[in-house]
N, C-alpha and C positions, 0 to 999 in steps of 0.2 A: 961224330955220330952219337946220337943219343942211348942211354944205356936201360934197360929195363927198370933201373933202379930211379931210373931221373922221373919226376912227375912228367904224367902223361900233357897233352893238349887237349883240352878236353873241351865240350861245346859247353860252355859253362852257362848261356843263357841257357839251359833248359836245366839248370839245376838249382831246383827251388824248393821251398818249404810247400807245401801242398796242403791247401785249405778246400776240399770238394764242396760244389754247392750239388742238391739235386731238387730240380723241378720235375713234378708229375702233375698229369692231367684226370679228370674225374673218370674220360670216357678213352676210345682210339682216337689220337690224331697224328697223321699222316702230316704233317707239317712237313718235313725231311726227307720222305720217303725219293723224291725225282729233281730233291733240290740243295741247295746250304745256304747254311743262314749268312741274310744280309750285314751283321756287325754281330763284334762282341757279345755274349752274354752279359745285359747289366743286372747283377744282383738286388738293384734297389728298382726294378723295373721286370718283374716277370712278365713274358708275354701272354697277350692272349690265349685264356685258356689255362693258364698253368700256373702251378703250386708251390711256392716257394716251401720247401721243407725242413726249412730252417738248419739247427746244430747237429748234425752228423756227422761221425767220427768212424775209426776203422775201417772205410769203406773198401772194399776188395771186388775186382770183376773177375771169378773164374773163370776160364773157358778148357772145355776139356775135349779131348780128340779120343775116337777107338777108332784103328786103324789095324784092318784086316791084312794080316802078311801069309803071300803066298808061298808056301818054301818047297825045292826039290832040293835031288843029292844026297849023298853022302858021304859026310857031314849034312845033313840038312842047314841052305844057307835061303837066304830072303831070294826071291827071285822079282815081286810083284808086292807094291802095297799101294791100299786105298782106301778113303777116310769111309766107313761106315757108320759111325755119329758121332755128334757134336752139342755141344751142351754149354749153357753162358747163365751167370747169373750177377745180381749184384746185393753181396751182403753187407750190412753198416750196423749198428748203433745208436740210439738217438735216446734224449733225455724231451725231448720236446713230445707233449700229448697232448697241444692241443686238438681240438673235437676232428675238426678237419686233415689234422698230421696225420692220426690215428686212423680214421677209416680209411684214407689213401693208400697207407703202405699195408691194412691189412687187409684191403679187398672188398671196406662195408662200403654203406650205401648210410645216410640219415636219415634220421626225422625227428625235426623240431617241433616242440609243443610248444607255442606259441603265448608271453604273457598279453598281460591288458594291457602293458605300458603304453601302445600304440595302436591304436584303431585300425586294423589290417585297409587299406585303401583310403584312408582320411588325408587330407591336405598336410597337417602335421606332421604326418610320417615319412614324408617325400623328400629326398635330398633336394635342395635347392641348387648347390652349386657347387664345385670344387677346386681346392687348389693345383695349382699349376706343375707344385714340385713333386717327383717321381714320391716322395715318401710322405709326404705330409696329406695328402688327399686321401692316405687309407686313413689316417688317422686322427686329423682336424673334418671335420662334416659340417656345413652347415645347411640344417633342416628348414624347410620352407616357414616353420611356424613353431612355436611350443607346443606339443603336443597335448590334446586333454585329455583329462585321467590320472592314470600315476603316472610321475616324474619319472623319467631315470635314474639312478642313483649309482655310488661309484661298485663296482664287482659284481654288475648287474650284466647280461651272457645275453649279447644283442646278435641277430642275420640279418644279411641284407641279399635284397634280390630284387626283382622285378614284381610288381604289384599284381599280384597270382597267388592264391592261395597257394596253390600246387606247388610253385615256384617257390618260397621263403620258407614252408614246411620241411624241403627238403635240399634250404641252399645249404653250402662248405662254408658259404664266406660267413663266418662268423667272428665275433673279436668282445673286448670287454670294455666296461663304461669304466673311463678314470675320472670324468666331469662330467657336467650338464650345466653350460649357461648360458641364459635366456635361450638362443635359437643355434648354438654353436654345443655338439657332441664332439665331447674328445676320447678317444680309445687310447686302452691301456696300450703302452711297448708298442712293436707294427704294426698294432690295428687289423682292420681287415687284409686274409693275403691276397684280395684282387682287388682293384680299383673299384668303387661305384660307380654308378651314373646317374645321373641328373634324371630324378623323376623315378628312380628306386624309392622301396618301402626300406624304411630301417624298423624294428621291431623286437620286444623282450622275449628271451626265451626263456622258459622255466625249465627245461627238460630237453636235452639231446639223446634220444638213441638211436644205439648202431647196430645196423641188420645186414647179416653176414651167416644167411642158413644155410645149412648144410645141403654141398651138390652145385650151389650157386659159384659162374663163372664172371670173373670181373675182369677185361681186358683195358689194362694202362699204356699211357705212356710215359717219360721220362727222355730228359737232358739232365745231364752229370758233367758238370765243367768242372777246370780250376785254371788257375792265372798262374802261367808261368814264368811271366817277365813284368815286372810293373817297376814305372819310374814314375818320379814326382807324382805319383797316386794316380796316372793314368796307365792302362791297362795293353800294353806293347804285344804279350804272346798269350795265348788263353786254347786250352786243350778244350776240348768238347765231343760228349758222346751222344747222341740221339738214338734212343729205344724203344723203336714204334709199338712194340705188343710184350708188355713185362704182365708175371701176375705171382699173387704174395702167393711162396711158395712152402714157408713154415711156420704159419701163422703168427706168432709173437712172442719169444722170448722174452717174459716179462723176471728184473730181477729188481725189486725194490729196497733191498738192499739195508740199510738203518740209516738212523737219524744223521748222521754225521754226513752221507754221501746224499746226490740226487738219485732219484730212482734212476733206471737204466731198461730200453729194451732192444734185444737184437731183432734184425731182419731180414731176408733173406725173400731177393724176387726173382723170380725164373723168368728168362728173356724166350720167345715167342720167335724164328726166323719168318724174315719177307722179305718180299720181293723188291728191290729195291734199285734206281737207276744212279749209277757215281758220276763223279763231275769228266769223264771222259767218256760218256754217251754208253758205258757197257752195260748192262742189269745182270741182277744176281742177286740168291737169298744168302742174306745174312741175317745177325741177330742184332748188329747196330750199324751205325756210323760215325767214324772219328775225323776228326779234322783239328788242324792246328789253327787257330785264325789272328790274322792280324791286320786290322783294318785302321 
């Protein structure tokens, strides 16, 4: 018989180093809410709709219970208890600012001032076509034509969207010029964090601001995975949270810190419960959904 002192048995495929990714959406989406996703989370393939939020670290999911106890006796002992509230949030870290990381986790909204690089609706400015590979299509573009006017040039702060004033004034997808040759734009690092589409406007920005006035309510959502088991680089157990209604709950712990380190800001989103249907037909409000997936 084994002795307390002997190593345990332990489930050791779920003991892993834990790299969290978190994806957020501009607006609500209900993706999850009466379903579970069809495969994996792939990191280099956000889905529709959502944000890849890059290097996050510390990440921690509170949840806290008050729980009304009914006591007689004496002694007075518990007789009766029952949850009276319940509270979830998720706090992280992040060194990443770019335009789009930023207004997401703190609740803005943008707007792009637009350069002359690209004639808002000219032929030039139109995506012509893209690659096939999950990562190189944010990054490689090739534009229907050189565009006239000013060039692009490299650490030049391009959006893309759908050819709308409305639309590229106030898109996320934004990224930075590393090239310009002849009819091929290439973006610095990931590039844009959503795929384009053929017949998109790509376009210079000179100015992003984020508007985030006071009283204004901004409802997200969020997937918070991580890879629990990977062998020969394919991805075997993979934890996953889905967070249909989060919203920034402490605005932004900015700590800039000195030269030596990168800057740093904490964060903190307060999860929203709903109504929501599990994979054995029951409903019920919660403030997420988790699931182990192995596909």
């Amino acid at each position: 018989m084994a002795t307390t002192k002997d190593a345990p048995s332990l489930a050791l495929d779920f003991v892993e180093v834990v790299e969290p990714r978190l994806w957020m959406s501009t607006s609500y989406k209900n993706t999850y809410v009466s379903s579970t996703p069809a495969a994996i989370m792939d990191v280099s393939n956000p889905g529709t709709g959502w944000y890849d939020l890059g290097s996050i670290r510390a990440v921690k999911i509170p949840v806290t219970k008050d729980v009304f106890e009914f006591k007689q006796g004496v002694p007075r002992t518990s007789r009766k208890q029952w949850e009276i509230d319940r509270t979830a949030m998720i706090t992280f870290n992040t060194a990443d600012l770019s335009p789009y990381v930023e207004a997401i986790i703190m609740g803005s909204t943008l707007h792009n001032t637009l350069g002359s690089g690209h004639a808002r609706g000219a032929e030039g400015s139109h995506v012509a076509s893209l690659l096939t590979d999950g990562t190189r299509r944010r990054t490689i573009i090739s534009m229907a034509s050189t565009p006239a006017g000013e060039a692009l040039g490299q650490y030049d702060m391009v959006a893309c969207a759908s050819p709308t004033a409305a639309s590229i004034e106030s898109s996320y997808n934004i990224a930075v010029v590393e090239s310009w040759l002849a009819s091929t734009l290439t973006l610095a690092d990931a590039g844009f964090p959503i795929d384009p589409a053929v017949k998109d406007v790509i376009q210079k920005v000179d100015a992003v601001e984020f508007i985030d006035s006071m009283g204004s309510d901004t409802v997200r959502s969020a997937m918070l995975f991580w890879d629990t088991l990977v062998s020969s680089g394919t991805v075997k157990l993979q934890h996953c949270l889905y967070f249909p209604k989060l919203r920034n709950y402490s605005g932004g712990d900015f700590d800039l810190k000195d030269a030596s380190e990168p800057y740093d800001v904490g964060v903190t989103l307060s999860a929203q419960a709903a109504s929501m249907t599990y994979g054995d037909g029951t409903t019920g409000y919660n403030f997420y959904k988790k699931w182990v997936l192995q596909y």
